[in-house]
N, C-alpha and C positions, 0 to 999 in steps of 0.2 A: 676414378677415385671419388668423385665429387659426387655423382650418382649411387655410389654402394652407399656414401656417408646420408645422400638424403633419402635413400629406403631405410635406412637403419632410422631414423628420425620417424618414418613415416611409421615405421613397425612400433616402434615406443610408442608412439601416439596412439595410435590403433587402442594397443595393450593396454595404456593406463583407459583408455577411455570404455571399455569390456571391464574393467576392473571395477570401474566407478558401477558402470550397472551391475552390475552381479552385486557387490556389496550394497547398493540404494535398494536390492529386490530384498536382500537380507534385513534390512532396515526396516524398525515399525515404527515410524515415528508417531508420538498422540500429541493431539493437538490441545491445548492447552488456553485455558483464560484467562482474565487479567488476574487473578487472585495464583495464577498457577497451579488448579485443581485439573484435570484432566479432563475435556469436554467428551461427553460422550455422540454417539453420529446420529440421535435421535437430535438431541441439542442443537447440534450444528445446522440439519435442516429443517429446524422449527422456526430457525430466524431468531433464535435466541441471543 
């Protein structure tokens, strides 16, 4: 009994952690300045 309950833990885990990636690939996040304008990726590796 103890064993089925910790594969079942282990499958949860698994799942939510496939879930988180799949949704972070879905994700665009923009990076942002002190003022809250959206940095663009020319910006960012200028050393701006």
């Amino acid at each position: 009994m103890m064993r089925i309950l910790l594969c079942l833990i282990f499958v949860v885990f698994i799942a939510i952690l496939v879930m988180v990636g799949i949704i972070s690939k879905r994700a665009n996040p923009v990076m942002l300045d002190e003022q809250g304008r959206p940095l663009s990726l020319a910006d960012h590796h200028s050393g701006r």
